[in-house]
N, C-alpha and C positions, 0 to 999 in steps of 0.2 A: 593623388591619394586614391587607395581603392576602397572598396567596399565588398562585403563579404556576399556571395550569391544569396539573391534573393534578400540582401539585407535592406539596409534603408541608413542615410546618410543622417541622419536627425540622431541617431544615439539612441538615448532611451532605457527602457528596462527590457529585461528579456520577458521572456514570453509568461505569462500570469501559472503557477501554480494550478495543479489543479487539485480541486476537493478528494478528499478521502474520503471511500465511502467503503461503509460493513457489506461485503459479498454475498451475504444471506441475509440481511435484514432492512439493507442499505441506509441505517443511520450513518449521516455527515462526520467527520472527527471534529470538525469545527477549528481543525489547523492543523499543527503537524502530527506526524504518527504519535497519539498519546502511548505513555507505556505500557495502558492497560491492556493494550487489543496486542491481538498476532496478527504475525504475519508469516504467510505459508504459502511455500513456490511449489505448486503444481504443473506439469507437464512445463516446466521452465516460463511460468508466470506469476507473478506476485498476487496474492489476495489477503484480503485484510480483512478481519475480523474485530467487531467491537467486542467491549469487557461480557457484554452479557452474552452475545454468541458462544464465546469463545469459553465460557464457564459452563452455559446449556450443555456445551460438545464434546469437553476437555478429555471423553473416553475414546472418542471415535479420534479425535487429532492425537493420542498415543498410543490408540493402535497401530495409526499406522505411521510410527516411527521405527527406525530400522533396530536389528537389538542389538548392535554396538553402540544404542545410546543408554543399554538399560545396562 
């Protein structure tokens, strides 16, 4: 039997989730992406935004949407 690099023979769960956290204010989502927040790929990265950022901002994140979405 083989074993995958760097794995480990014992099984197990893969590797722990990690927390979501608001890019500007850095509140936890407390699980998964809720629906409230964004999420917006800058320079090819994800950031996430909770409800209340993401409402403070909601002029500045559609300015700078392209105008093939207006």
């Amino acid at each position: 039997m083989t074993s995958l690099p760097g794995g480990s023979d014992q099984g197990g769960s893969g590797p722990e989730p990690r927390t979501l956290l608001c890019a500007r204010c850095g509140t936890p989502a407390g699980g998964p992406q809720p629906a409230t927040w964004t999420c917006s790929v800058e320079n090819g990265i994800r950031r996430y935004f909770c409800e209340t950022c993401s409402r403070e901002n909601l002029r500045a994140i559609e300015g700078r949407l392209d105008p093939s979405w207006w």
